[in-house]
C-alpha positions as CSV (number, residue, x, y, z in Angstrom):
1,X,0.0,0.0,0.0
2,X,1.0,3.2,-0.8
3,X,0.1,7.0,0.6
4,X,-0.3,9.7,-1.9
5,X,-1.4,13.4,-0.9
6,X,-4.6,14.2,-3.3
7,X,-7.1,16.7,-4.3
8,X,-7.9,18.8,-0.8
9,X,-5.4,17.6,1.1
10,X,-7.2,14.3,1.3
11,X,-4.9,11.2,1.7
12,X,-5.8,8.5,-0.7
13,X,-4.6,4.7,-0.8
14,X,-3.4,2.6,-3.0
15,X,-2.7,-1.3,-3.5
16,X,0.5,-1.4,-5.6
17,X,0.3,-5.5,-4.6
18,X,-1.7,-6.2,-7.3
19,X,-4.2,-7.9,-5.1
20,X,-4.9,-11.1,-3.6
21,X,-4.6,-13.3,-7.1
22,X,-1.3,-11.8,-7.6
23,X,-0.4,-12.3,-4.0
24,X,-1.2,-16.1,-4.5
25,X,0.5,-16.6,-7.3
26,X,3.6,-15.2,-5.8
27,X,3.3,-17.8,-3.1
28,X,2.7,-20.5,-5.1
29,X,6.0,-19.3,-7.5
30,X,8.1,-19.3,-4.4
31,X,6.7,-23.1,-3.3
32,X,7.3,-24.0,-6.5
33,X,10.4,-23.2,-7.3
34,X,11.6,-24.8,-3.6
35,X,10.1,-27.8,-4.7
36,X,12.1,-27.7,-7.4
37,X,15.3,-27.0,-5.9
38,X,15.0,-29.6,-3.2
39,X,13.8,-32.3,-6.5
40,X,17.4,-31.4,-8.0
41,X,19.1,-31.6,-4.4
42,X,17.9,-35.6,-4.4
43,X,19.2,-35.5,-7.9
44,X,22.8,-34.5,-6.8
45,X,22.7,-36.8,-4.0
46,X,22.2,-39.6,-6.2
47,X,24.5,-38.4,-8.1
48,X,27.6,-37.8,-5.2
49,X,26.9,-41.1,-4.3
50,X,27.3,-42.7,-8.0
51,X,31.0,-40.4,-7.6
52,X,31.8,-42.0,-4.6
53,X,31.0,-45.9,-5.7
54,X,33.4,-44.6,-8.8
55,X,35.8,-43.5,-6.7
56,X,36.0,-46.2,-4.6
57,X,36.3,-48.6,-8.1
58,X,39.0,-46.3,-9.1
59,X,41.4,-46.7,-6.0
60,X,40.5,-50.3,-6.1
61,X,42.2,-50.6,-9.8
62,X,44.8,-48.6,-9.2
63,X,46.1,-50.2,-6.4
64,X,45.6,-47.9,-3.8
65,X,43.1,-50.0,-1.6
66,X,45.7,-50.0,2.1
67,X,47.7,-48.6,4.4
68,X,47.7,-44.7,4.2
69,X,47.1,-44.3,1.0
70,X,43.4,-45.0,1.8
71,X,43.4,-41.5,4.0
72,X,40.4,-40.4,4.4
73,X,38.3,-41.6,1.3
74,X,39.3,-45.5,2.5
75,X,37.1,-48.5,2.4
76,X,33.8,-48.2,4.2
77,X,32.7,-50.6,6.7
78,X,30.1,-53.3,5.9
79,X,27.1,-53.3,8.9
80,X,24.4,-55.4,9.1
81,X,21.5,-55.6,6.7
82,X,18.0,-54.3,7.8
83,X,16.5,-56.0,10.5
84,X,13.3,-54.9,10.3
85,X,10.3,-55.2,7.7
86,X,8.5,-52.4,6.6
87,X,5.8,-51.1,5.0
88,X,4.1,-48.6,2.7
89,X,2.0,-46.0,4.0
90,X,2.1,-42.9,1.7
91,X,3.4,-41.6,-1.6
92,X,5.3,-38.1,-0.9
93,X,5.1,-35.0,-3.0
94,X,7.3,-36.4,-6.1
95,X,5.4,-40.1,-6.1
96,X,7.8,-41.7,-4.6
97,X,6.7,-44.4,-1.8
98,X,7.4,-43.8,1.5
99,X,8.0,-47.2,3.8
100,X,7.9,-46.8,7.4
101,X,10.5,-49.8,9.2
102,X,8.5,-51.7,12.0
103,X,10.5,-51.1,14.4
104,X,12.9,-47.7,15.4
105,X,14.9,-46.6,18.1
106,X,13.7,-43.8,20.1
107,X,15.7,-41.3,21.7
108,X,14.1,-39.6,24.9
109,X,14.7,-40.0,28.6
110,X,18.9,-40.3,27.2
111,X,21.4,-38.7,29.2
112,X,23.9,-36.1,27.1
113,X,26.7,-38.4,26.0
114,X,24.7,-41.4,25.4
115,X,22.9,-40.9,22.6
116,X,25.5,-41.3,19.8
117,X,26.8,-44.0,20.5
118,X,23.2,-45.8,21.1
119,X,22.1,-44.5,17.3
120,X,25.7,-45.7,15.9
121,X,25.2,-49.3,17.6
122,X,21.4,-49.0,16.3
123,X,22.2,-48.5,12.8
124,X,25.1,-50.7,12.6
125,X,23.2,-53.5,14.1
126,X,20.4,-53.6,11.7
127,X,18.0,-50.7,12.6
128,X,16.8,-48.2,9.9
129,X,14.6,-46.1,12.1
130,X,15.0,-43.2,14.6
131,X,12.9,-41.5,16.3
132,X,13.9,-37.5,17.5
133,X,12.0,-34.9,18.6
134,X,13.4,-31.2,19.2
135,X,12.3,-31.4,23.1
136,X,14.6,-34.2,23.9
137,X,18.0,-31.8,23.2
138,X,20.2,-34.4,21.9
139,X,19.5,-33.7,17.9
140,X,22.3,-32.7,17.7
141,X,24.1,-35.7,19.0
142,X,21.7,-38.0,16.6
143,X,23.3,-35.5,13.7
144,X,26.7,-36.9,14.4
145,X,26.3,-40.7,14.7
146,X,24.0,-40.4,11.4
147,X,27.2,-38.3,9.7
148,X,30.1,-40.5,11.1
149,X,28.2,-43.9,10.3
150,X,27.5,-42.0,6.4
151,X,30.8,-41.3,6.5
152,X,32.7,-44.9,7.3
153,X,30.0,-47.2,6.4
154,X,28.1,-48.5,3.3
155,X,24.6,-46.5,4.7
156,X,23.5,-43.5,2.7
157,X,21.0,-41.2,4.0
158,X,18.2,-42.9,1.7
159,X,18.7,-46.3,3.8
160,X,17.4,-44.8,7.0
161,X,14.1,-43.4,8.4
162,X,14.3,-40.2,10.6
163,X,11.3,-38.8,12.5
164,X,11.2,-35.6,14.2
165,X,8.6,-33.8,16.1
166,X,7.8,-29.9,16.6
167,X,7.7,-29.2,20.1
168,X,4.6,-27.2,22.1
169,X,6.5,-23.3,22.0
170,X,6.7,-23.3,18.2
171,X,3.0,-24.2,16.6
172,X,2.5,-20.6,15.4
173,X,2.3,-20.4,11.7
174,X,5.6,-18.7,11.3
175,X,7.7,-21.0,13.8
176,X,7.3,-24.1,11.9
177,X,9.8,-23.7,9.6
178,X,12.2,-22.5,11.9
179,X,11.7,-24.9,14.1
180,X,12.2,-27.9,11.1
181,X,15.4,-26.0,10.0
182,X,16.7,-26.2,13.4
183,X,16.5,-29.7,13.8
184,X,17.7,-30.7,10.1
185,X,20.6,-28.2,11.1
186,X,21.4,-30.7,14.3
187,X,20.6,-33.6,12.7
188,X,23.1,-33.2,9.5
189,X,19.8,-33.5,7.1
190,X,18.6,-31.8,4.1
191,X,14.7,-33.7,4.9
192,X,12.8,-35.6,7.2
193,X,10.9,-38.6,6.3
194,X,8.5,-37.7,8.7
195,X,7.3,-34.8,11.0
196,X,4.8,-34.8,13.7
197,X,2.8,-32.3,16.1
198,X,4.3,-33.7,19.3
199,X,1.6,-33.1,21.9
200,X,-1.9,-30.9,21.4
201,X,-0.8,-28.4,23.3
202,X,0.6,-24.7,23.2
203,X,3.6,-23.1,25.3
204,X,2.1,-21.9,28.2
205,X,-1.6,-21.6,27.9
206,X,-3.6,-24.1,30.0
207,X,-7.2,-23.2,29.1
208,X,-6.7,-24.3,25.4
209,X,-4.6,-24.5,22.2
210,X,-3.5,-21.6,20.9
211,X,-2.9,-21.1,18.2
212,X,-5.3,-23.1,16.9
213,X,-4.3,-27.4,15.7
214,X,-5.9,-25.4,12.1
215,X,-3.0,-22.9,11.8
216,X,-0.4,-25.7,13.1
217,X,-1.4,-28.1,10.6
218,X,-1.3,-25.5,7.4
219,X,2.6,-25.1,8.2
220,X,3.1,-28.2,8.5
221,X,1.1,-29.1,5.0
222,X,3.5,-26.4,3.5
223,X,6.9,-28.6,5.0
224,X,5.8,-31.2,2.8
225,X,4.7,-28.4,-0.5
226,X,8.2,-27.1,-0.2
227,X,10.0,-31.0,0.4
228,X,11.6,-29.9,3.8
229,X,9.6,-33.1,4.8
230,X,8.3,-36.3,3.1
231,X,5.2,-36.8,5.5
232,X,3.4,-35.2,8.4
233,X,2.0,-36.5,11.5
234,X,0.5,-36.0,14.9
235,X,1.8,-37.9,18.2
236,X,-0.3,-38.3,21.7
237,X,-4.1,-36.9,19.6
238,X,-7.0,-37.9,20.6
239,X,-9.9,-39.5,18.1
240,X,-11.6,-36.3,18.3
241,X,-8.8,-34.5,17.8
242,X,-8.1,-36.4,14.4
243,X,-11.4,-36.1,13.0
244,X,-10.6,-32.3,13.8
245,X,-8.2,-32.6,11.5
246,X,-9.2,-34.7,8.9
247,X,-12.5,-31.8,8.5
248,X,-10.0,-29.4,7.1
249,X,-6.6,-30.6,6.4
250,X,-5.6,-30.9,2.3
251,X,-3.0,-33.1,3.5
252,X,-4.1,-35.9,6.0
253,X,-2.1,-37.3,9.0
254,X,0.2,-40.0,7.3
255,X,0.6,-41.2,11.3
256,X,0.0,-41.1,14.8
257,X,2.0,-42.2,17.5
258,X,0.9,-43.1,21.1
259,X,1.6,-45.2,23.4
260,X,0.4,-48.5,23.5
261,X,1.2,-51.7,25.4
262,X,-0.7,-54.8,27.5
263,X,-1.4,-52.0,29.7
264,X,-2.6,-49.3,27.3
265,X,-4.1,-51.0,24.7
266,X,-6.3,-48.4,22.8
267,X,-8.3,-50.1,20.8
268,X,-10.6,-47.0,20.0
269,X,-7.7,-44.9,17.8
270,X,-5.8,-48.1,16.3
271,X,-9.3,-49.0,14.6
272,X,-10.0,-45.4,13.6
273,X,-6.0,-45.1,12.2
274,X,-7.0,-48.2,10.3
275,X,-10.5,-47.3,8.8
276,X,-8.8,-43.3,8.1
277,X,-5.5,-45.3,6.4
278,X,-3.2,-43.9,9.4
279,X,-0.3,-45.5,10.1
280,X,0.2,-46.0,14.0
281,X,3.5,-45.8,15.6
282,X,3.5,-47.5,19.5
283,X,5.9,-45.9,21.4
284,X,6.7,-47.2,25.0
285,X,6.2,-51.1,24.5
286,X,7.5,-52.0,27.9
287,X,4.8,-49.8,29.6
288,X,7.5,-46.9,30.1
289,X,9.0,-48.3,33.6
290,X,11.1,-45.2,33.8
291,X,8.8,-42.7,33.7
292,X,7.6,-43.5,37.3
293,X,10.8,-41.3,38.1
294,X,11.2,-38.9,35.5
295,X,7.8,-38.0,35.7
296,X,7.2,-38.5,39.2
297,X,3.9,-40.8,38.6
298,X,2.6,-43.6,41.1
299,X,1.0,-47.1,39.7
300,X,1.4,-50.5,38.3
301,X,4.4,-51.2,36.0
302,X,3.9,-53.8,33.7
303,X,7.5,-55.6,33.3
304,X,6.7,-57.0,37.1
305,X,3.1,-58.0,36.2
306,X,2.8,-61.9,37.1
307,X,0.9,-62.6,34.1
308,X,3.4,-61.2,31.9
309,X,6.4,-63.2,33.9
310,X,4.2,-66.2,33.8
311,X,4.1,-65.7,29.7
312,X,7.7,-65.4,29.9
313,X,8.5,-68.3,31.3
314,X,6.0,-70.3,29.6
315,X,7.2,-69.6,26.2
316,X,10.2,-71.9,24.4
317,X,11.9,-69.4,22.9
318,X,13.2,-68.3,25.7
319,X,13.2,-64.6,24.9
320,X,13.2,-61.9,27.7
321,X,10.4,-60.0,29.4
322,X,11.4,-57.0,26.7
323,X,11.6,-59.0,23.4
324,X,8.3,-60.7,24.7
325,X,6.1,-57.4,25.2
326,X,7.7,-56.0,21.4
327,X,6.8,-59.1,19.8
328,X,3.4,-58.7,21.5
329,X,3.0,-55.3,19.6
330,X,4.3,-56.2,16.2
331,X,2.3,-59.3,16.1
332,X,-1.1,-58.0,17.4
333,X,-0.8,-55.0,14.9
334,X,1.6,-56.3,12.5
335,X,0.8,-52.9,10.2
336,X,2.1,-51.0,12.8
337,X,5.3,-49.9,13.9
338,X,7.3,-49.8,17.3
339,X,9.8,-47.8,19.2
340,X,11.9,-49.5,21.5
341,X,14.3,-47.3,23.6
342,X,17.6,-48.2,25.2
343,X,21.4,-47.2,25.4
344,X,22.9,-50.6,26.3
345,X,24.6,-51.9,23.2
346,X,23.3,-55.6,24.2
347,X,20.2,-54.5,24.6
348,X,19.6,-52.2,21.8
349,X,20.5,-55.3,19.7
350,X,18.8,-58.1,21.7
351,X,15.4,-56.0,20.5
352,X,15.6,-56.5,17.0
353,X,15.5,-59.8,17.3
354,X,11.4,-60.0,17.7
355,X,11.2,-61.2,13.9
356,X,11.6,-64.9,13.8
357,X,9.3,-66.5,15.9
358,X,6.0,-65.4,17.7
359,X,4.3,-65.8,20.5
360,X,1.2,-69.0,21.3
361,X,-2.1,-67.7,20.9
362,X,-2.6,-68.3,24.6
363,X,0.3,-66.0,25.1
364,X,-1.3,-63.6,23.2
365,X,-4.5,-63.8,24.9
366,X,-3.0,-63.4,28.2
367,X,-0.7,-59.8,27.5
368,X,-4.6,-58.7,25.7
369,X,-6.6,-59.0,28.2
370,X,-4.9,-57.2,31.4
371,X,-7.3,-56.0,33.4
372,X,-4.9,-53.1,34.0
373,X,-5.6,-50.2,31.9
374,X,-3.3,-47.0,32.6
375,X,-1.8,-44.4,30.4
376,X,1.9,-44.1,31.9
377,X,2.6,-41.2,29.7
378,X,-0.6,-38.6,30.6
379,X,0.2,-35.7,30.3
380,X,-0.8,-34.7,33.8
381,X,3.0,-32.7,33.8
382,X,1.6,-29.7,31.6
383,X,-1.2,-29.3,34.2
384,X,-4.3,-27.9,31.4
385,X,-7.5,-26.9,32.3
386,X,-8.9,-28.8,29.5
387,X,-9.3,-32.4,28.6
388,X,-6.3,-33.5,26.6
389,X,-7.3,-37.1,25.9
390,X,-11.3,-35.8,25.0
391,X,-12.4,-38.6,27.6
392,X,-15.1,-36.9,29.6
393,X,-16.3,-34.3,26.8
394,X,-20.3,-34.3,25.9
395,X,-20.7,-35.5,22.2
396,X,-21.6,-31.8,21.4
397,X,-17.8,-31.0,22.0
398,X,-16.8,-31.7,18.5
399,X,-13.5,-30.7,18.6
400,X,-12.1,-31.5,22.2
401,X,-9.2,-29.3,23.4
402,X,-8.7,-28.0,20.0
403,X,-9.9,-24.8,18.9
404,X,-13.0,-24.3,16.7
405,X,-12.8,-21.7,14.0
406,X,-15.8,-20.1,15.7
407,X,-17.2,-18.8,18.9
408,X,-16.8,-21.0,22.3
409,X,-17.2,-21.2,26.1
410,X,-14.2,-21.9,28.1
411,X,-15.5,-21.6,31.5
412,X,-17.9,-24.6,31.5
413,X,-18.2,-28.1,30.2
414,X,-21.7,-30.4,30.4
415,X,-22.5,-33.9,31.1
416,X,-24.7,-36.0,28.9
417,X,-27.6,-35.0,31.5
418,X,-27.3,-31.4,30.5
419,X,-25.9,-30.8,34.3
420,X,-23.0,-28.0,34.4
421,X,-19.5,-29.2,35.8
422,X,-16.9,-26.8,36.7
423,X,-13.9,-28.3,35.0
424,X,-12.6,-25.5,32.3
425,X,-13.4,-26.9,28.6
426,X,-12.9,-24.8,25.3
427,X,-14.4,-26.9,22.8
428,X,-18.2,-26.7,23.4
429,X,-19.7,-24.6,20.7
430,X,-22.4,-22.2,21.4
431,X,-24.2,-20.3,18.6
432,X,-22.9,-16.8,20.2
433,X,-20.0,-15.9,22.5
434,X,-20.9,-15.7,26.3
435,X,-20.5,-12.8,28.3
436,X,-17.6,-11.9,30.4
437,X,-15.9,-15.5,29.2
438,X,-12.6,-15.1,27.6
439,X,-12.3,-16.3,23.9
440,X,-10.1,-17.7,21.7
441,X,-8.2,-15.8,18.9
442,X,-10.3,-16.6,15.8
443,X,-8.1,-18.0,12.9
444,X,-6.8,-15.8,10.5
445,X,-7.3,-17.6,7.1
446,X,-5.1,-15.2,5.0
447,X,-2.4,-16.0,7.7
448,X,-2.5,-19.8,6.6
449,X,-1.9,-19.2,2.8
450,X,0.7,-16.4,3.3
451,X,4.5,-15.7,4.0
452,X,7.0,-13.4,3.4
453,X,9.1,-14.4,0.7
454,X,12.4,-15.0,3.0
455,X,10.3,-17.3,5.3
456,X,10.8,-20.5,2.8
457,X,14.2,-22.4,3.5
458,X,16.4,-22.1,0.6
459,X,17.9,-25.6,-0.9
460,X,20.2,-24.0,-2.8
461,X,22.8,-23.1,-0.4
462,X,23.0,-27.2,1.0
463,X,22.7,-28.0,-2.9
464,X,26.0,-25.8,-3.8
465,X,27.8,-27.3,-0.7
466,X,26.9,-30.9,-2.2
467,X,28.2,-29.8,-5.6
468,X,31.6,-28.3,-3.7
469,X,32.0,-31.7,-1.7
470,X,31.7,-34.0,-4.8
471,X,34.1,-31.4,-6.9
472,X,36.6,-31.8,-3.7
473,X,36.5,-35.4,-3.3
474,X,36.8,-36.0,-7.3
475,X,40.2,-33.7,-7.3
476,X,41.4,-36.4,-4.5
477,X,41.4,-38.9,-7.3
């Protein structure tokens, strides 16, 4: 907009924009062309790689395949082949298929120092799947196993799976990106296979989401426009809070992860994943027997549960109470996937090996029919005012603790009786805002659609630095 001084002193406006069709257009140029550059970026890495396998021939031929003349370009190390099946769950923005391993390793609760050395066991060993998030702080340490096993072994960064998940202080529109760029700055990447909402929940604010799950989910839908990610993903939602997203989104949730185990088995949202083609990921198989202390809760823990020692000892494979409770998931939902978490070398590899044999159909019967039911991971920690697992919301909540686009009480939910409780709830709509109730920010559409034009990650710059690595390592020849 422009001002101009016009006839009587009057101040006139201009749009010098060329209006909201130009404005699109623009946007759509600039995703576009990202596209594009991160398209040839793959390119080049299939391409550096092709160098390096002709490099490698080279030396071979010419004799210089030991001792020091190897330096640094010398023979990579062989590692085990992939351990883990997988499968498909969705094609990603250039129609390529994306295939999820069945099992990962996850990478919270790790102390500093630990996880490196835990992801370069992992990988060596036969996993192909890790599983970050920006809230755990060791990215960073991930970023360097992944770049020394690239660098002395036969993996490329094609071979392995890398999830990452936006943390509750950066769901405004404009922090997404940021926060992606962070963590594929930490991790040593150029993508992610898959990024996820980590919990339903905003910074600070108790009495609902804010920003709305709405604005969230259009930045992350442009992630996968612009290739910064193959697929996106929500962790620890709620039915209702899917169905929220599935009533808007142009992109749907490729998968949700939750916990699930003999103690948690959630039947409701692995049959909805199922119906709505959502992959589900299970994270904390072993009923999460270290949370009791890093998040201070009280209750069963299912690795001492009789019934689950008595199928332990009753089977002949004579497997441990671990590889017993994974074998449970992956052969109860054998179209999901499972994180398994540890930094013990022995363990870490004593987990993948859940893939030839299975467990008796008594067995089975047994770990599925705990009466113990207990989320070990509840979120109590962020202390909201509003339900986060939409458990005790009347049906005319329709969208739980996320925000509707239009007006809503938060000062009072309602039983199926029509009887008021006083437990704080944002999602019941009412035809008109109530007085003297606080409201929630209404969603700015034109704020989904729109960015500056610096706000898009530039490929080019980790494209050049590709090109100036392959020219360097060619010269060494």
């Amino acid at each position: 907009m422009k001002e101009i001084e016009g006839e009587n002193d009057r101040v006139q406006w201009f749009d010098l924009t060329g209006g909201k069709r130009v404005v699109e257009a623009k946007q759509r140029a600039r995703i576009e062309s990202c596209r594009h550059d991160t398209k040839n970026l793959k390119i080049w890495r299939k391409e550096a790689r092709e160098e390096i396998a002709l490099m490698e021939r080279l030396r071979k031929e010419h004799g210089l395949d030991d001792g020091e003349k190897q330096g640094k370009m010398g023979a990579r190390e062989a590692v085990a082949a992939a351990a883990a099946p997988t499968v498909f769950f969705r094609y990603d923005i250039d129609e390529e298929k994306i295939n999820i391993p069945l099992l990962g390793l996850g990478t919270w609760k790790s102390n500093p120092g630990e996880v490196r050395k835990a992801v370069e066991v992992a990988l060596k060993c036969g996993y192909r799947h890790i599983d970050c998030a920006s809230i755990y702080q060791n990215e960073h340490e991930v970023g360097e196993a992944l770049e020394h096993v690239f660098k002395t072994t036969t993996l490329v960064r094609e071979d392995i799976f890398i999830t990452s998940k936006v943390w509750n202080d950066m769901h405004k529109y404009e922090q997404v990106l940021p926060a992606v760029q962070k963590t594929l700055r930490e991790l040593k990447s150029d993508y992610l296979d898959l990024y996820l909402i980590h919990w339903p929940v905003t910074d600070t604010n108790t009495r609902y989401i804010d920003p709305p799950i709405e604005v969230t989910w259009r930045a992350m839908e442009r992630l996968v426009d612009i290739g910064t990610v193959r697929a996106i993903g929500v962790s620890n939602f709620s039915v209702k809070k899917l169905k929220h997203i599935l009533s808007f989104c142009k992109i749907k949730p490729a998968v949700c992860q939750v916990e699930i185990h003999p103690y948690w088995r959630q039947k409701e949202i692995i049959e909805f994943c199922e119906q709505n083609k959502i992959h589900v990921t299970a994270y904390s198989p072993l009923g999460s027997p270290d949370s009791a202390s890093v998040l201070g809760r009280s209750g069963p823990n299912l690795m001492d549960d009789p019934a689950v020692k008595q199928v332990v000892a009753s089977e002949e494979s004579c497997k441990n109470i671990g590889q017993v409770l994974v074998r449970w998931a992956l052969q109860t939902r054998p179209k999901s996937s499972v994180l398994v978490k540890s930094i013990n070398p022995e363990r870490i590899k004593s987990n993948l090996d859940v893939f030839d044999w299975q467990l008796s159909e008594e067995s089975v019967a047994i770990l599925s029919s705990l009466p113990t039911q207990k989320r070990m991971v509840d979120g109590s920690f962020f202390k909201l005012e509003y339900d986060l697992w939409d458990e005790k919301v009347d049906e005319k909540s329709l969208y739980g603790g996320a925000m509707p686009p239009e007006t809503f009480v938060t000062a009072e939910t309602f039983d199926r009786d029509g009887s008021k409780k006083s437990n704080l709830h944002p999602g019941f709509v009412k035809s008109a805002p109530a007085r003297n109730r606080s409201t929630a920010p209404s969603i700015n559409k034109e704020s989904l659609d729109s960015s500056d034009d610096d706000d898009i990650g530039d490929p080019r710059k980790a494209l050049r630095q590709l090109k100036n690595l392959s020219t360097r390592g060619q010269a060494k020849i």
